[in-house]
N, C-alpha and C positions, 0 to 999 in steps of 0.2 A: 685407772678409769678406762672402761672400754673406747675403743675409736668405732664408731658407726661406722658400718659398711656401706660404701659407696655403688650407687646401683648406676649404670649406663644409662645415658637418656634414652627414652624409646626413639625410634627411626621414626621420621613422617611419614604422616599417611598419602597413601597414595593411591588411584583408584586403579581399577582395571576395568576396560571395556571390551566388551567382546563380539563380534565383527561375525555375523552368518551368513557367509557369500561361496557359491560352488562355484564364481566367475572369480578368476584373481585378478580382469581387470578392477573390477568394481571394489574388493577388497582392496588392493593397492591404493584405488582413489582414497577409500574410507580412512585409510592408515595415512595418507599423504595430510588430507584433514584435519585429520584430531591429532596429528602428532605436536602440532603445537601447543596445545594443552598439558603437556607435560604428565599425561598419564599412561600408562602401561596398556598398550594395543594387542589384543591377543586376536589370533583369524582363524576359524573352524570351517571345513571343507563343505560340512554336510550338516543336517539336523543331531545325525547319530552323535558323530566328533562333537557338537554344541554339546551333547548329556552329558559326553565323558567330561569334559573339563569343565562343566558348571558342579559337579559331582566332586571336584578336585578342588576347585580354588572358589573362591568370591570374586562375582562382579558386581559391580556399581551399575551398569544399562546395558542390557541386547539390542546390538541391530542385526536384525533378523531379517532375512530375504524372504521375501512369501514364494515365491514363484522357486523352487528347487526340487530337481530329480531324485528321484526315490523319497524320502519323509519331508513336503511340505513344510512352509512356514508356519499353518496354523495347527498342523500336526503337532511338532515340535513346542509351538508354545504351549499346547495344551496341555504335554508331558512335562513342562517345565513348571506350570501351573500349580500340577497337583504334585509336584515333592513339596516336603516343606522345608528343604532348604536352599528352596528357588522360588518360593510362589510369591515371594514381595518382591523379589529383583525385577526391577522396571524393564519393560520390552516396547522396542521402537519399531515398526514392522516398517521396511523398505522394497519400495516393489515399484517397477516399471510398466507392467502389465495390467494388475487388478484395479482401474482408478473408479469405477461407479461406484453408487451409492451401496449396490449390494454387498461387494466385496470391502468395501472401507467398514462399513455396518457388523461384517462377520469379525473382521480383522480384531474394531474392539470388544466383541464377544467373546474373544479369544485371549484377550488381555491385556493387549497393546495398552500403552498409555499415551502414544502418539503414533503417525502417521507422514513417512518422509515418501516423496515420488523420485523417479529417478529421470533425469540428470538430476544428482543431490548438488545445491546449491551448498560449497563450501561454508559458506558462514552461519547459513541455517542448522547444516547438520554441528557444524560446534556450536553455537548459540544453545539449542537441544541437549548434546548430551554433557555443556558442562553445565547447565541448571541441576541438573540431575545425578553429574558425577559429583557437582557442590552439594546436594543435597545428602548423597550418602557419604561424602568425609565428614561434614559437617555432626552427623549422629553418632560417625565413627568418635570422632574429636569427644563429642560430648561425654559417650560411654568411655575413655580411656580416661579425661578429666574425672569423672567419676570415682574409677578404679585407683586412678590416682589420689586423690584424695584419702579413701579407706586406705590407703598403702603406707600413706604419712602418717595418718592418726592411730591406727598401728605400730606403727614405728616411735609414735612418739611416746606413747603407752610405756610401751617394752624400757625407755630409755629415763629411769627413776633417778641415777646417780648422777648425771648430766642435767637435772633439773634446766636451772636457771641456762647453761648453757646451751640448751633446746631451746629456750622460749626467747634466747636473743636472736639462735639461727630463725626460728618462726617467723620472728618479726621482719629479720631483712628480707627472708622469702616471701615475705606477704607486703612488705614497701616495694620490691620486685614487680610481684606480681597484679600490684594496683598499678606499677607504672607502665606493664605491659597491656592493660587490660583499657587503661586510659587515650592509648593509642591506637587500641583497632576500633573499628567501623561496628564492632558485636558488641551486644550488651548480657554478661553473663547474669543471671538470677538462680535464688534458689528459695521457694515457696511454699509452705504449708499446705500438706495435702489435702487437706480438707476445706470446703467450701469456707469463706468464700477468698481461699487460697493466699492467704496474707504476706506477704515477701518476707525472708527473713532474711535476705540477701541480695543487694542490688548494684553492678557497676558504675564506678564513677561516669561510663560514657552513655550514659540514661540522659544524662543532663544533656548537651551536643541535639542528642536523636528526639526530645520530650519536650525541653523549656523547666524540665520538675527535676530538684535534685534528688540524688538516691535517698537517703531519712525522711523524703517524703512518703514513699510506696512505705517505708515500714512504719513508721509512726501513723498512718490512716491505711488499715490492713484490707480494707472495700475498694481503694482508690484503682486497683491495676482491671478491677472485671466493672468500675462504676463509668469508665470512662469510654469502654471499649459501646459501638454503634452497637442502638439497640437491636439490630437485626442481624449483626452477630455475637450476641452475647450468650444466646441458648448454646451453639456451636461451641463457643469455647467450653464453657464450664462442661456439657457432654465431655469435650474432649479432653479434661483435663482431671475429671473424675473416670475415665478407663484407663488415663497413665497408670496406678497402682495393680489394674489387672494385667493389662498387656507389657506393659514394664517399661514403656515409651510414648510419646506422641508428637505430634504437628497440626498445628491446624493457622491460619492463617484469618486477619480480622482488621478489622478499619478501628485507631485507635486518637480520640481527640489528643491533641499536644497544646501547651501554655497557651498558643497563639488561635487558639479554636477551630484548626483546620485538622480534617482528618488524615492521619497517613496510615500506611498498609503495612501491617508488620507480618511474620517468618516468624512462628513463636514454635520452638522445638527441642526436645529434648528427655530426661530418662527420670526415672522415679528410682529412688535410692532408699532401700528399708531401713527401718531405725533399729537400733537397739535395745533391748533389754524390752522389746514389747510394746516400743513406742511406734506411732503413725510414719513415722520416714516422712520423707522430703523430695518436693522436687526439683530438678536440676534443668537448668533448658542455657537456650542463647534468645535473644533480639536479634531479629534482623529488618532493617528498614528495606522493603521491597518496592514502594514507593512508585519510581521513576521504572525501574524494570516491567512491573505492570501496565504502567503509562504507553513505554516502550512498547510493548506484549501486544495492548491493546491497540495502539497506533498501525502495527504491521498486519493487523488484521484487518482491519477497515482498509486498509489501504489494498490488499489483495483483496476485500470485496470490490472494493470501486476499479479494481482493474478488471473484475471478473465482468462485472455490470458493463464495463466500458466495453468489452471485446463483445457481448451480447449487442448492445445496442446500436454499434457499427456496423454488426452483418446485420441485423436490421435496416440497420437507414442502407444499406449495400442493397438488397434486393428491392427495397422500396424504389430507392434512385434508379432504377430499370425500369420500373413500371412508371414512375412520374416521367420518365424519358421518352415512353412511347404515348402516355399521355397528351405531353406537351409536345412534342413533336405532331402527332397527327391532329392534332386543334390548330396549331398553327399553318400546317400545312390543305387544311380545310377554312381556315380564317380566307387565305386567298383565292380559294378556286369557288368559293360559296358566297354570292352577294345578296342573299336572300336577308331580309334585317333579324325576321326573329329570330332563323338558324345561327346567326352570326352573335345574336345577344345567349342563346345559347352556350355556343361555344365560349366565346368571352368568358359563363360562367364559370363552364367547363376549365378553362386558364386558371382561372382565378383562384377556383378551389385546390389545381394542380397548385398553384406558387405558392398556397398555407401550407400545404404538405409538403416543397420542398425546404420551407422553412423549417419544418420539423423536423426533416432529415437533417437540415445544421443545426440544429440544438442539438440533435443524438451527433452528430462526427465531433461538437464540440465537448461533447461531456466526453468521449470514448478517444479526444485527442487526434482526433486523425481527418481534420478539417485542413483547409489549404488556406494557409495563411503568408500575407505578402508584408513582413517585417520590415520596418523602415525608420531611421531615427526620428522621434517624436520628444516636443516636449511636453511636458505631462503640464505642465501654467497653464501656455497655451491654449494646450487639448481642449481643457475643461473649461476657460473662460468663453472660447469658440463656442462649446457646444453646451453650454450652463443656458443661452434661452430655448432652447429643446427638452431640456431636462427640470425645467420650471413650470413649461408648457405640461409638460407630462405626468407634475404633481400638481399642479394646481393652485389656487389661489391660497387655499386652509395654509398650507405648508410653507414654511419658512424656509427659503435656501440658504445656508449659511457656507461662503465658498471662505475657503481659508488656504492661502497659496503660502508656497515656499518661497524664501528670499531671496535665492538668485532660482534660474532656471532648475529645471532637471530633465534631463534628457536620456531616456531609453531605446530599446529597440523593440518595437512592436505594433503589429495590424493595427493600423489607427482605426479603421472600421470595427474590426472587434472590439476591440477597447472600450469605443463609446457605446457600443454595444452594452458591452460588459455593463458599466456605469448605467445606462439607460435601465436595464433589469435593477439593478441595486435598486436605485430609485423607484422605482412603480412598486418593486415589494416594499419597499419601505413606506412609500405612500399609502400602502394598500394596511400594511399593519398597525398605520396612526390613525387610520378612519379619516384621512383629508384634515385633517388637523395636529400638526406638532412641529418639528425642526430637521431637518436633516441636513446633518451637517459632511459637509466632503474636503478634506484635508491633503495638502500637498506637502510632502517633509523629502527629505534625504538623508539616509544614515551610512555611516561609515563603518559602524561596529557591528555586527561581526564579518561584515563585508560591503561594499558599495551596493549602494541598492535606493533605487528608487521607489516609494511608498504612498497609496492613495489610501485614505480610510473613509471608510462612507459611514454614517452612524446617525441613527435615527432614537427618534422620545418616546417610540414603542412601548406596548407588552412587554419584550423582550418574549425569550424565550424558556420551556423548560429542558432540561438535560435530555428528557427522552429524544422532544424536536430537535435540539440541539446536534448528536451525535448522526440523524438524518437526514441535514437539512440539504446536502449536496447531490442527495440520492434523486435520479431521476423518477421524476413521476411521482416523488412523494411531497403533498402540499398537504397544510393545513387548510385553505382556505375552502368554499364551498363550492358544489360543484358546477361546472360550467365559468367559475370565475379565475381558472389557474390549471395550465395543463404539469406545475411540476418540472418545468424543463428549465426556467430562467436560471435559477442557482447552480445546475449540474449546468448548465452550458459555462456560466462564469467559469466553475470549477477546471471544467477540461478548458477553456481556452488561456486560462493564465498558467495551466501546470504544461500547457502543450510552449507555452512563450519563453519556459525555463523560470517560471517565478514560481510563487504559493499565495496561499488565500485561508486566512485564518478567520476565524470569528469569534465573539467573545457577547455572550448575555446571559441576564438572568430574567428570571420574573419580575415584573415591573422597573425593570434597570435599564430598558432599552437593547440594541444592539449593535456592533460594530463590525463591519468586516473589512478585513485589512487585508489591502492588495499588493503582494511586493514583487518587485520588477528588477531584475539587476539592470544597472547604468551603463550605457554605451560611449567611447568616447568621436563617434561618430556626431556630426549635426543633422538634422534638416535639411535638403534640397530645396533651392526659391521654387516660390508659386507662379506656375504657370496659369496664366488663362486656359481655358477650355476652348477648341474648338467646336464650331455646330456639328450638329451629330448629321455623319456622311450616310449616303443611299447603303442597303445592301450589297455587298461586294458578289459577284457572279465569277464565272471561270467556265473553263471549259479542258480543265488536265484530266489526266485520266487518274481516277482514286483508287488503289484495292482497297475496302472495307471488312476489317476480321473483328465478329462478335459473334459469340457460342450461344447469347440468346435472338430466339426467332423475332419475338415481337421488335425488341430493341433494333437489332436489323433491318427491319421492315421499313421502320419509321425513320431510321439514318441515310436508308438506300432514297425515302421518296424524299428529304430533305435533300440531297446532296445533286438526285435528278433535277431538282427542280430549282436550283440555282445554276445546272448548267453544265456538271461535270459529268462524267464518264466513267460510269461503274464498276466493278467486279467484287464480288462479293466470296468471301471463308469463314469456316466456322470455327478454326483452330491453327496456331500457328504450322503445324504440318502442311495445310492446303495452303495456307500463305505461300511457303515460302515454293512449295513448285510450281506456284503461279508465277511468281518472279524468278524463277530459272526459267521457266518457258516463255516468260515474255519478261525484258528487262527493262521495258519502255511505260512502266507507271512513273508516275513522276508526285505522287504522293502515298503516303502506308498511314491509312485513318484506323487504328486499334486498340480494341480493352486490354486492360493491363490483367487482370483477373482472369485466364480463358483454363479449361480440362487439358490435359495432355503434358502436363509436365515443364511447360514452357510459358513462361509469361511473354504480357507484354514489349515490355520492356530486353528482354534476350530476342525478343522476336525480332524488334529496331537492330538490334544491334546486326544481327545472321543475315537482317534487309543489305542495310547498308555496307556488311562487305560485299554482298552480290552487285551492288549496285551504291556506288559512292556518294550519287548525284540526289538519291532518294530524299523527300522531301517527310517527317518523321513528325504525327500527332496522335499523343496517347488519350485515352480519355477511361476515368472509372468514379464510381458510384462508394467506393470505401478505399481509402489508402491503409489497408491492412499491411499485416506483418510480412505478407511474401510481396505486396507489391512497391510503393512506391516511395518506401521508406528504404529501397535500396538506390544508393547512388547512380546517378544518370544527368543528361542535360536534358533530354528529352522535354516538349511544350506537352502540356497534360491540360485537358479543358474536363472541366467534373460534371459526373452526369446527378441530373438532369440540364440537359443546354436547350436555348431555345436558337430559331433557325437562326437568326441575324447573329449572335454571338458565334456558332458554330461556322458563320460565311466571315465573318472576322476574323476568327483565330487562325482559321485556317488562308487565307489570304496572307496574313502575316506571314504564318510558316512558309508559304511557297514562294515570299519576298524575302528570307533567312538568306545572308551573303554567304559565299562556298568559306569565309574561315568561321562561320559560327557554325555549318552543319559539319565542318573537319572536327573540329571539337567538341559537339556531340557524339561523333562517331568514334572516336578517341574514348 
């Protein structure tokens, strides 16, 4: 009897990526990258070198450089486009330079299937290309399984005299390969190609990823396209009657499971022709994608609301200059004017300044970059404190329902904010029960998955639907009608607990109400005892001499007649350059009153520092309208008074500073 010829296992697959960079820093990086991925890095000099070796080998994804000397990125891809033994290999365009909408617009007219910026954030650029290099082993896999298969049932054809002892090796290969098949995370099938594509083959790991076991899909042959969401069902069955033309497919679709939730499945894979005349079959995998898409769509929203956040900081930044000369010159007219009407005027003028300074801290709140004075708080307390303010604030309709934790709980955080925070919860929630239902607010403490202090606020609402839902934190976007909601309370909540180091989640449906859950990590710090208050002291005056450096005119203006008019002794720069040869030529200011934000290459903050080695003894107050990325988020001790100030705060602050002992201004200067 013959002995079967024993064939070599195939080698795994493995991808290759290929790397179009004429900088070999950047190339280097790309390669430092992705080399943990375990796939085969190849790097092309130029667009040219990319033909030759895409002409040569197979790759899995391009990342392609737009911006390159002699043949372009979008050159190049176009050439790559139209062979056809490169025009489905996926292209990542990588560029430093082209980031508007035009050139992003052309890049995917050109073929890209994504878009990376440069500096490439290492975990993005592998997040990207191993989606993508999984996608194309994954088809590889499929097509060799395939081939595989024909290769057996050939072989087992050919081998008549070995009968029985064929069909007992079959069997152990096939208890094998249900027990290999039982263990991965993929669910292999194979199905009738014709509508309405009846399983004729389904993995034990169906059962795990569904709630259904596998003899269900084949004994009820409608059950795999009956189940899938009706608004992807056209999609699929399209794409699963052009697998026999094009000889593969993918397409991906929302699929109910036992428990009536829907999950995202990765259905892919190759059409296998039959014999003797018969329709063939198709072959794919399951993939549960799930939680990746979750993920996918998580880091999206999240890069909006940082994008929205950086927008509406340099917003409230230049507003806060204009409400600063605002309130400065009302105030500085409040005292030299004792006429009543002029003075009720003004007054107004105040007033309507102080709404729009409010509004600029809802925008630094939502965009993170508001000044907040962290202090251990207990969260019992907080809220029992401040629960007849917040009952006052719903009303009589509404039920408070306080629900404290058992022992204390104590974090770190703006106790002003905080109540803040809670105050908004409340009025929207009031505002979505119509003055009538419960809103209940919850104190807990959880250990798991880390110490964390927890307030949930939850109201007998509407609820919400998905669309609101995925908007609700978005500035400026309300439901309610106009004139009755500017849009800003929820995105303020939002930035002031993610600026505190916690989250804020929410959770509703349609008529189910809603819950938004505030978590806080826990301090092992307490509380400081409560001092009394003393009466509020006169305006403090002086008479040191100030330099004053601000690159805006008006804001200038109005800080110069402030600062006259309490007493002091002026000089005035519009950039740290004239600063500081003001203070070489005279070394006798005994204060540096300056924006942190100014032209010329030199902040605030470096400006104190170049002050005080000219001059040790200098007395150091910042002040700015946005703590952006180049200002105040770099470490310093420096006192910072944010604008808009009004006079008396600014005769405050700065009286303090020029009562600072020589070992607190040594270590600021340090």
């Amino acid at each position: 009897m013959a002995t079967p010829r024993t064939r070599k296992a195939p080698d795994p697959l493995k991808a290759r990526v290929l790397v179009v960079d004429d900088d070999e820093r950047n190339a280097f990086a790309a390669r430092e990258a992705l080399e943990i991925l375990g796939h085969e890095i190849v790097v092309a000099r130029s667009g040219e070198e990319a033909l030759r070796l895409l002409l040569k080998q197979e790759f899995a994804v391009i990342l392609l450089d737009l911006h390159m000397p002699g043949m372009d990125g979008y050159e190049t891809a176009r050439l790559i486009r139209e062979h056809p033994r490169t025009r489905d290999t996926p292209i990542v365009f990588v560029t430093a330079v082209f980031r508007d909408e035009t050139h992003i617009f052309q890049a995917y007219q050109a073929g890209a299937v994504d878009l990376v910026f440069k500096p490439v954030d290492p975990f993005i650029l592998r997040a990207k290309v191993s989606v993508l290099a999984d996608l194309h082993l994954k088809t590889s896999q499929i097509k060799r399984h395939a081939e595989e298969q024909q290769r057996l049932m050939r072989e087992n054809a050919s081998i008549t005299e070995a009968r029985l002892a064929a069909e007992l090796a079959l069997r152990k290969a096939r208890e094998r390969q249900d027990s290999i098949l039982r263990s991965l995370p993929v669910v292999f099938t194979s199905r009738m190609s014709l509508h309405p594509f009846g399983a004729l083959f389904v993995s034990d790991s169906i059962t795990p990823l569904t709630g259904f076991a596998p003899g269900r899909f084949i004994e009820e042959p409608g059950m795999g396209l009956g189940r899938i969401h009706p608004d992807d069902v056209g999609g699929v069955v399209d794409c699963l009657m052009q697998a026999s033309k094009s000889g593969a497919y993918a397409c991906e679709y929302r699929w109910q499971c036992a428990d009536g939730e829907y999950r995202r499945f990765l259905d892919q894979g190759v059409w296998v022709p039959g014999e003797d005349g018969t329709d063939g079959e198709i072959v794919g995998t399951l993939l549960d994608i799930t939680e990746r898409r979750q993920l996918e769509e998580q880091l999206a929203q999240a890069r909006k609301m940082e994008a929205v956040g950086q927008l509406t900081g340099g917003v409230a930044h230049d507003f806060n200059n204009l409400l600063t000369v605002v309130l400065g010159n009302a105030d500085i007219l409040l005292r030299r004017i004792e006429e009543p009407k002029a003075n009720r005027q003004l007054a107004a003028i105040r007033s309507a300044a102080d709404r729009g300074q409010t509004l600029t801290r809802q925008l630094l709140a939502f965009s993170r970059r508001q000044q907040l004075n962290p202090e251990p708080v207990g969260l019992n307390r907080l809220v029992r404190d401040f629960a007849p303010l917040m009952k006052q604030a719903v009303g009589e309709g509404v039920i408070l329902d306080l629900q404290y934790s058992g022992t204390e709980v104590f974090v770190s955080v703006d106790p002003g904010h905080l109540e803040n925070a809670l105050l908004n919860l409340a009025v929207n929630a009031r505002d979505a029960m119509v003055n009538d239902g419960r809103l209940t607010i919850r104190i807990e403490e959880r250990s798991e998955p880390s110490c964390e202090g927890v307030i949930v606020v939850a109201d007998t609402g509407p609820g919400m639907t998905p669309e609101v839902l995925q908007r609700v934190f978005e500035p400026f976007y309300t439901t309610k009608e106009v004139g009755r909601g500017s849009g800003l309370g929820l995105s303020q909540v939002y930035g002031f607990v993610s600026q505190s180091g916690g989250r804020i989640e929410v959770q509703s449906q349609p008529g189910e109400g809603a819950a938004f859950t505030l978590t806080l990590p826990l301090t092992d710090l307490r509380p400081a005892p409560v001092i009394d208050m003393e009466p509020a002291a006169p305006i403090p005056t002086g008479s040191e001499r100030v330099l004053i450096v601000e690159d805006d005119p008006a804001v200038l203006s109005v800080c110069l007649d402030m600062l006259n008019g309490l007493g002091y002794r002026c000089e005035v720069a519009i950039d740290a350059a004239g600063a500081l040869a003001r203070l070489q030529a005279d070394p006798s200011f005994d204060v540096l009153f300056s924006d942190v934000v100014m032209p010329g290459g030199v902040n605030g903050i470096e400006l104190a520092r170049q002050a005080q080695r000219l001059n040790s003894s200098l007395r150091i107050l910042l002040t700015s309208g946005y703590l952006g990325e180049s200002g105040l988020e770099e470490v310093h001790d420096f006192e910072v008074i944010g604008k808009p100030y009004r006079n008396s705060e600014l005769a405050e602050r700065l009286r303090a500073v020029i009562a600072q002992t020589p070992d607190r201004r040594a270590s600021a200067q340090a």
